[in-house]
C-alpha positions in Angstrom: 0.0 0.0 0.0 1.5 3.4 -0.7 1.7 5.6 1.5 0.5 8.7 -0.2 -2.9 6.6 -0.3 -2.8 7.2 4.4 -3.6 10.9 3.6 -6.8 10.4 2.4 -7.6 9.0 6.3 -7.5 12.9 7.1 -9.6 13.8 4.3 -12.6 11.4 5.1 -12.2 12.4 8.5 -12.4 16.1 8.3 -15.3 16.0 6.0 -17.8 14.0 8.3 -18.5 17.5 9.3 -19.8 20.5 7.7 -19.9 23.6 9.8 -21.3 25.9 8.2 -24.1 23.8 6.9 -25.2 22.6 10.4 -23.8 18.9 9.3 -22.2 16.4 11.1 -22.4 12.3 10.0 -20.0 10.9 13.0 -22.9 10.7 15.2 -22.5 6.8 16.0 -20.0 3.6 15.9 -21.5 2.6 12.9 -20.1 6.4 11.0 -16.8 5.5 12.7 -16.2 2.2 11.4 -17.2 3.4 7.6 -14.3 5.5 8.6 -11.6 2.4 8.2 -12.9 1.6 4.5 -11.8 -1.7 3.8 -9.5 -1.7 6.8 -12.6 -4.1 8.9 -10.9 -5.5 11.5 -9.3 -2.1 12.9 -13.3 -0.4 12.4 -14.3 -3.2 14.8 -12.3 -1.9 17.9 -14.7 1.4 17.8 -16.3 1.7 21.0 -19.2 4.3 21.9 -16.5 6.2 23.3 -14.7 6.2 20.2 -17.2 8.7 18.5 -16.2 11.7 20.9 -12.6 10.7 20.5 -12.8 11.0 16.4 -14.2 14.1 16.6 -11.8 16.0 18.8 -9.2 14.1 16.2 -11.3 16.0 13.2 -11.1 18.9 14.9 -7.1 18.9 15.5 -7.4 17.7 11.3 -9.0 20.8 10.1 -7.4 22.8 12.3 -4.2 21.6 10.0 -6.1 22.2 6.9 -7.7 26.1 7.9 -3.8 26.8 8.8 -2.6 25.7 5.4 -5.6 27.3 3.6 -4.8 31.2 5.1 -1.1 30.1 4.2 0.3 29.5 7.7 2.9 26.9 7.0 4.7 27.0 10.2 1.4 26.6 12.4 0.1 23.8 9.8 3.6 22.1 10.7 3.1 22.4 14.1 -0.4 21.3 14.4 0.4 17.9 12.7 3.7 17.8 14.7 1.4 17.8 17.8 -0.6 14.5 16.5 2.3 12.8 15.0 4.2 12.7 18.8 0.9 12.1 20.3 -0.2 9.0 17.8 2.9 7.2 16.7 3.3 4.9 14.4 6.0 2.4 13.2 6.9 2.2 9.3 7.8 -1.4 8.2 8.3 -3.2 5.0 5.5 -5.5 3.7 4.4 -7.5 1.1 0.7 -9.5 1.8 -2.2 -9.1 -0.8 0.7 -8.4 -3.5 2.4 -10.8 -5.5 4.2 -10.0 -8.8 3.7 -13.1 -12.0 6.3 -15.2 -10.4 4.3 -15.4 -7.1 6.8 -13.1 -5.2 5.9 -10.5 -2.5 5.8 -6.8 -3.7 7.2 -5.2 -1.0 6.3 -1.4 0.0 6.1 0.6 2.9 3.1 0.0 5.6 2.0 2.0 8.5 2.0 -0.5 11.7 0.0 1.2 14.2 -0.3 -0.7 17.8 -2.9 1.4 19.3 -4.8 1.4 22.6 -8.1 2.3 20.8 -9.6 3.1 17.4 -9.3 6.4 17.6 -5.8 6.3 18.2 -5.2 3.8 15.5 -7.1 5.9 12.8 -5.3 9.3 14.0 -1.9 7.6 13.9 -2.2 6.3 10.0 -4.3 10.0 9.2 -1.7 12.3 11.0 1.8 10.1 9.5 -0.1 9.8 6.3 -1.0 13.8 5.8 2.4 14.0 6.9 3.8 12.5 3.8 1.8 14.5 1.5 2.4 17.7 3.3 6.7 16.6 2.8 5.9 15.2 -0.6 4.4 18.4 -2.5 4.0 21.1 -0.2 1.6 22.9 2.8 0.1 24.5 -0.2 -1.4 21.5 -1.3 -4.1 20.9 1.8 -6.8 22.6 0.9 -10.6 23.7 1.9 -13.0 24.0 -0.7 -13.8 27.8 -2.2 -17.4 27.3 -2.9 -19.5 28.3 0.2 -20.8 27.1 2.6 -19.0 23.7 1.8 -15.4 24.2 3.1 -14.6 20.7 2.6 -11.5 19.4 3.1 -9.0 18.3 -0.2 -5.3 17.1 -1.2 -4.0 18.8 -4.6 -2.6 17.1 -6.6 -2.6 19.2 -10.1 0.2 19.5 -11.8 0.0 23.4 -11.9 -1.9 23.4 -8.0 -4.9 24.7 -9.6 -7.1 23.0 -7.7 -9.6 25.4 -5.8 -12.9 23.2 -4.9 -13.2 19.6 -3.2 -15.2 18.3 -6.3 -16.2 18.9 -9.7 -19.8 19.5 -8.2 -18.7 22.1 -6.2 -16.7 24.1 -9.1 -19.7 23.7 -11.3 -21.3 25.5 -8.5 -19.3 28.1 -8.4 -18.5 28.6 -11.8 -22.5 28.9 -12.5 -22.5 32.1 -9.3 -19.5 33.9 -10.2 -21.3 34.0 -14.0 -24.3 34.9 -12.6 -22.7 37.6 -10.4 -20.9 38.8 -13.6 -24.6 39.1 -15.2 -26.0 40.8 -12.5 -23.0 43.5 -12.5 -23.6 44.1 -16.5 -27.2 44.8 -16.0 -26.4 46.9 -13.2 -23.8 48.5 -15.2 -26.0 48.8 -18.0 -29.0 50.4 -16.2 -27.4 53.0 -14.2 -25.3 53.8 -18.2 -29.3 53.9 -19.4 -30.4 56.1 -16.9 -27.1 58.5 -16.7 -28.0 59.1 -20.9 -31.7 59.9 -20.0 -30.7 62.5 -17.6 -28.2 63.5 -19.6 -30.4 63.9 -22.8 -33.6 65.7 -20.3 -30.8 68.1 -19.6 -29.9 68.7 -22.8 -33.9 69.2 -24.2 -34.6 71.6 -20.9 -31.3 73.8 -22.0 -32.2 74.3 -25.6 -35.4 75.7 -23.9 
């Protein structure tokens, strides 16, 4: 598994909330253990108690993504400093599921975590696996979604770092109010051109008499 692939933990995380709709999806054990994906037998340690612990988890996460977004790259450092000391993990080299045609193992790089809980287990493989993206390509690359009120959480990886909105949903959406604000400025503009003539020309017909 590479690890690049650990930094979406942090994404999914971070967007079971939506603040400024009012939304929130990690309300039970159930919404934490869809958190661990295919990743079953870890989702299985979740506990009742483990739905307060993910959420003070998300909120160190965005906290990481708001300070990358305003272009704070020291405090987005620190912030995933914090969780990296306080869930550890230990990189080690495996090679199940993957076999090459000869039947050989295809080693790579694989996030142990020994944790006391779930929560711990899932912040340890989010926080190491942000980490690697943030070393890989750059602060500038965690992102929170431009189109309000969604705020979502994203990973860029354009080749130019484009990328502005967590989906192509949400850039359709803004794309479609930033033309209609542009529409509403020419009529504006147009009107108030329309009306500045009129008085113009009334001035003009009440001079020549």
């Amino acid at each position: 598994m590479e690890l690049a692939y650990y930094s979406d933990y942090a994404v999914r995380l971070v967007n079971t909330e939506e603040p400024a709709r009012g939304k929130d999806s990690l309300t039970s054990i159930d919404a934490v253990r869809e958190l661990f994906g295919a990743n079953q037998q870890a989702g299985r340690r979740a506990t009742d108690a483990d739905v307060t612990r993910f959420r003070s988890v998300r909120a160190r996460l965005r906290a990481v993504f708001e300070a990358a977004d305003t272009g704070d790259e020291t405090l987005s450092v620190d912030l995933l400093n914090s969780l990296l000391l306080e869930f550890p993990v230990s990189p080690q080299i495996s090679g199940h599921d993957f076999r090459d045609d000869d039947g050989r193992p295809l080693w790579h790089m694989h996030l142990a975590d020994h944790p006391s809980n779930a929560t711990a287990g899932y912040a340890a493989i989010a926080a190491m696996g942000l980490a690697f993206h943030l070393t890989e390509y750059g602060v500038d690359r965690l992102g929170l979604c431009e189109a309000p009120p969604c705020r979502n959480a994203y990973l860029d990886t354009s080749t130019n770092r484009s990328r502005r909105y967590c989906s192509d949903r949400c850039a359709t959406r803004a794309n479609v109010a930033a033309y209609r604000a542009r529409k509403r400025l020419e009529a504006d503009r147009s009107e108030k051109t329309g009306l500045a003539a009129d008085t113009a020309q009334r001035s003009s017909v009440s001079g020549e008499r």
